[in-house]
N, C-alpha and C positions, 0 to 999 in steps of 0.2 A: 746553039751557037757557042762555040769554044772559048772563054775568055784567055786572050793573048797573051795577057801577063799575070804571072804569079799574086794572089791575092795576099799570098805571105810578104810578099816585097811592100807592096802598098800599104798592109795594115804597121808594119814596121817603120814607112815611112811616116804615117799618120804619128803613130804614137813619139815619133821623134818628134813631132810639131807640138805635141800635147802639153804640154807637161798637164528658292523657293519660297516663298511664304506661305504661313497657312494663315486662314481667317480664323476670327474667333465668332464664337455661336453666341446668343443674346436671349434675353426673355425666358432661360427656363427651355428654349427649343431644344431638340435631337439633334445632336453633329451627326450627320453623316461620315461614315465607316469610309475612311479613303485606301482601296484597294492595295494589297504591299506590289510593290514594283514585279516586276515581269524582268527575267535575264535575256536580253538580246545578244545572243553571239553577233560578234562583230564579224560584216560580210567579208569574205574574202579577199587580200590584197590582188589587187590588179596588179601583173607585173609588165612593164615597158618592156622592146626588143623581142628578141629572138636569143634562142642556146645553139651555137653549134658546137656538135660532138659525135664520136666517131664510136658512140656505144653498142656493144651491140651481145645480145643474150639468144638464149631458146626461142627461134620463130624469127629472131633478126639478121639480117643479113651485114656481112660488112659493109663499109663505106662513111663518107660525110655525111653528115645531116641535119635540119635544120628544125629545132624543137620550139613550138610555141606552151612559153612558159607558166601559161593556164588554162589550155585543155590539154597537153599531155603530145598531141599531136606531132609527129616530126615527117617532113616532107627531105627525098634525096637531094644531094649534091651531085653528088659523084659514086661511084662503087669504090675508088679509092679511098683508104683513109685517113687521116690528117692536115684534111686543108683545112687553111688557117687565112679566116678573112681578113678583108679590112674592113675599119670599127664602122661603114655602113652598110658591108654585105655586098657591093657591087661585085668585088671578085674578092679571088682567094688565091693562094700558094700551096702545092705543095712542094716538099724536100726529099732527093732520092739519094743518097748517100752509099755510093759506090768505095769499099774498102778495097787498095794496090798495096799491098806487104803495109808497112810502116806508114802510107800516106795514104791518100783517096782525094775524090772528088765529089762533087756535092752539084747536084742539076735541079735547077730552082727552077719551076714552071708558073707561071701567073696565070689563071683564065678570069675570063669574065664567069658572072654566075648566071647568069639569065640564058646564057647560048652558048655556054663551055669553050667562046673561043678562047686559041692562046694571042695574050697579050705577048707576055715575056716566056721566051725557055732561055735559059743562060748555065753555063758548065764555068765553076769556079773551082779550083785547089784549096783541099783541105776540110774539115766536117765542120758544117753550119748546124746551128742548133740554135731553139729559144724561140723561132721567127714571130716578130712583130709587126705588123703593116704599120707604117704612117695614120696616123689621123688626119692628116693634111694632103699627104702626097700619094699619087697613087704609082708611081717608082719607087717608094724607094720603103725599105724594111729596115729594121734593128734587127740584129741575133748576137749570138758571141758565137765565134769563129777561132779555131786549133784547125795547125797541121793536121792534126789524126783525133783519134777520139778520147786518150788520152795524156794528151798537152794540153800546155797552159792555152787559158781562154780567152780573149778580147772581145769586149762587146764594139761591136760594129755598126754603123749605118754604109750598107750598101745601096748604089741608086743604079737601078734596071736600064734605066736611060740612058748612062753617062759610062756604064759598066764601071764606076768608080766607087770605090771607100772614101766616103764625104766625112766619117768622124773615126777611131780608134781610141780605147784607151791601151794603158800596158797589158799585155798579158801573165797572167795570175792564175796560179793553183785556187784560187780566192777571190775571182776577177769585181770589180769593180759592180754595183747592181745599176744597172739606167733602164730609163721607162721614158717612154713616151708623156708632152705633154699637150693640153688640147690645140694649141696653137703650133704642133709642130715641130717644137722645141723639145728637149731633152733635159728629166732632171737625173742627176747621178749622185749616187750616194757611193763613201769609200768606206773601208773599214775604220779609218779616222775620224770618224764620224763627219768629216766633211760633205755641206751639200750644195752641187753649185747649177746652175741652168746652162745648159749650150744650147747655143743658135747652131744646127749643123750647118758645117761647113763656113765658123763664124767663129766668136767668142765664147769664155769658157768665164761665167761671172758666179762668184759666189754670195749664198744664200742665206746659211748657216751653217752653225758647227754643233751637231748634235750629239748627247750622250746618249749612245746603246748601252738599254739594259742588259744585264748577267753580263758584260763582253760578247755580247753577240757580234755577230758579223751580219752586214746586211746580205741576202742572195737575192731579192728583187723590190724594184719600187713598180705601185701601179699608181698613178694619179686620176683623180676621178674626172668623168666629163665636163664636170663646172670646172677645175681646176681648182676648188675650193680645197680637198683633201687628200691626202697621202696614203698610201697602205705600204709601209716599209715587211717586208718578209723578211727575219730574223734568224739565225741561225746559232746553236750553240754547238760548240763542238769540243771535243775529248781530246784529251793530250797525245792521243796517236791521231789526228785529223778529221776521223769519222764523227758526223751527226749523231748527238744527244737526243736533239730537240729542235724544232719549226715551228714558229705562233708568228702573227701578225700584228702588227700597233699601228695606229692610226693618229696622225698628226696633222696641222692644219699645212697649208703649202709653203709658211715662212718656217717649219722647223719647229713649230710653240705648238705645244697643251698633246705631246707624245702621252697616247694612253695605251693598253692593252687591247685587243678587238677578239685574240682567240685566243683559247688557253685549252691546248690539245695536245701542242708539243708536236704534231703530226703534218704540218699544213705541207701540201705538194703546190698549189698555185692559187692564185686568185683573180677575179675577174667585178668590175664594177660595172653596175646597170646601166643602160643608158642613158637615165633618170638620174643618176648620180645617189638616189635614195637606197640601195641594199647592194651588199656584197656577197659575189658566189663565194664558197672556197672549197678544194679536195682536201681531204683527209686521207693520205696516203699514209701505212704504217711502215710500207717502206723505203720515207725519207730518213726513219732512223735506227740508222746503218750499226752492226757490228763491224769486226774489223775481220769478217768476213764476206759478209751480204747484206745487202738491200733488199731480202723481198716483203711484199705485204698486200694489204687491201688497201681498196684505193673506194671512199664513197663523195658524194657529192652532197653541198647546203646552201644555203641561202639564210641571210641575216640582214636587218635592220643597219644601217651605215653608222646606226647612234647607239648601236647596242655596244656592251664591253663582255673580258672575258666568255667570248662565245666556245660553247664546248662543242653541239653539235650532238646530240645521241636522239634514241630513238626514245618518244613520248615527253622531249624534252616542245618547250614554248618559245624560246625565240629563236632558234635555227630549225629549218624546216627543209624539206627533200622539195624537187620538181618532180611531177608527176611526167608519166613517159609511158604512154600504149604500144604496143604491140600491132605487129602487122593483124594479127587474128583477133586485135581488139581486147586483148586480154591488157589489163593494171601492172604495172612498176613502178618502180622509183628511177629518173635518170641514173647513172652512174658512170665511172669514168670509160673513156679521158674525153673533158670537155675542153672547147680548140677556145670560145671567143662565147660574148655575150656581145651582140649587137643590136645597132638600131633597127 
């Protein structure tokens, strides 16, 4: 279905509105020899959820798919790929991004997952990217939305239902980082270090005012399922604009006790369990750009929510790969691009 008005008009409007013991022995008797301890490897972490990702190697086919995160196993979505659920897995979205010279349009399809109907198909002006589903709503998504693929960006709450932009911020070469929060709500972090909660389609109240380290810029916040924790994505960047460096810090939800979580320099995204206990994250080498390309590898990990400077390598002990079979049963490691970590 065609949306009738320009989404550039709306989002322009929005952002106008914005602004032990031991015993002792007696008598002379024999102590019995007490055997030395036995090293029990510790069993396996059990991990909460589902991975969905759109991986695919020798023997894989394209498409979505839904990986259980301790036998390896992944079951289809779709042959299409990059749908991107919502954080319970009932349905998904994808994004078809049709380029017209200087502009385009962007056709957001919603299904269910269980019987691929469509919920929502919707045609909007301009390129959507980023998409987030609600935790709460099942209309309505976050992304950051440009005319075209290279203008300024505005992160957005669109609602499927209403065909309207319920939030905007300005748009920026730099845009603004917002993340979903468990109740629905939105926290936004600015380059200012300002951090404030929006009720969409509501008030815009602030939080706190934090100091990024090196001068970073934030490029995303993820808040965890308890709504206890922060994962701010960092970005440092070079006096001609391109990326330096990407690591992650971790802070609690008022702004206090900002620590380091990855020390890789590389991080492309991040995803928290549904357990709120471990955080995935890519390692992309090419989030850091020359100033002439972006390309690189792109691997996937998993870490402890309590661990710091996580690196991430291989025979290292606190980041750890997901395992991922093959249709012929044969062993991997997942790898990118992963869309969600759900319930």
């Amino acid at each position: 279905m065609k949306n009738l008005s320009r989404l550039a008009l709306v989002v322009l409007a929005c952002t106008g509105l914005l602004s032990g013991c031991g015993g002792g022995g007696g008598g002379g008797a024999t102590t019995p020899t007490t055997p030395p301890p036995v090293d029990t490897p510790e069993p396996p972490t059990t991990l909460a959820g589902n991975i969905w990702h759109s991986f695919s190697d020798l023997g894989n086919p394209d498409g979505t798919f839904v990986l259980n995160p301790n036998t390896g196993v992944s079951t289809t979505v779709q042959a299409q790929k990059w749908g991107r659920p919502w954080p319970d897995g009932s349905r998904f979205v994808n994004n078809d991004y049709d380029s017209q010279g200087s502009s385009g349009e962007s056709r957001l399809t919603v299904r269910k997952t269980d019987d691929k109907a469509v919920v929502f198909d919707q045609v909007v002006d301009g390129y959507v990217t980023g998409i987030a589903p609600s935790p709460q709503s099942g209309s309505q998504v976050l992304a950051y939305w440009g005319e075209n693929t290279t203008a300024s960006r505005s992160a957005v709450v669109w609602d499927f239902g209403t065909q309207k932009v319920l939030y905007a911020t300005p748009p920026s070469r730099t845009p603004d980082a917002v993340g979903w929060m468990p109740d629905g709500s939105l926290l936004r972090a600015q380059p200012s270090g300002s951090l404030s909660k929006v009720v969409v389609g509501g008030a815009e109240q602030p939080v706190a005012t934090v100091s990024w380290p090196e001068s970073r810029l934030p490029q995303a916040v993820y808040v965890s399922p308890d709504g206890s924790k922060v994962l701010v994505q960092l970005a440092a960047l070079r006096s001609t604009g391109s990326v330096s460096g990407v690591d992650l810090w971790m802070m609690d939800a008022n702004g206090s006790n900002l620590k380091r979580f990855t020390n890789n320099g590389v991080i492309a995204d991040a995803y928290w369990s549904p357990d709120s206990k471990f955080v995935a994250f890519t390692k992309d080498t090419g989030v850091v750009c020359t100033d002439t390309t972006c390309q690189g590898e792109c691997s996937v990990w998993y870490a402890p929510a309590t661990a710091t400077d996580v690196v991430g390598v291989e025979g290292g002990t606190v980041a750890r790969k997901f395992p991922a079979k093959r249709p012929d049963g044969s062993a991997t490691d997942l790898r990118c691009p992963v869309l969600a970590w759900t319930r």
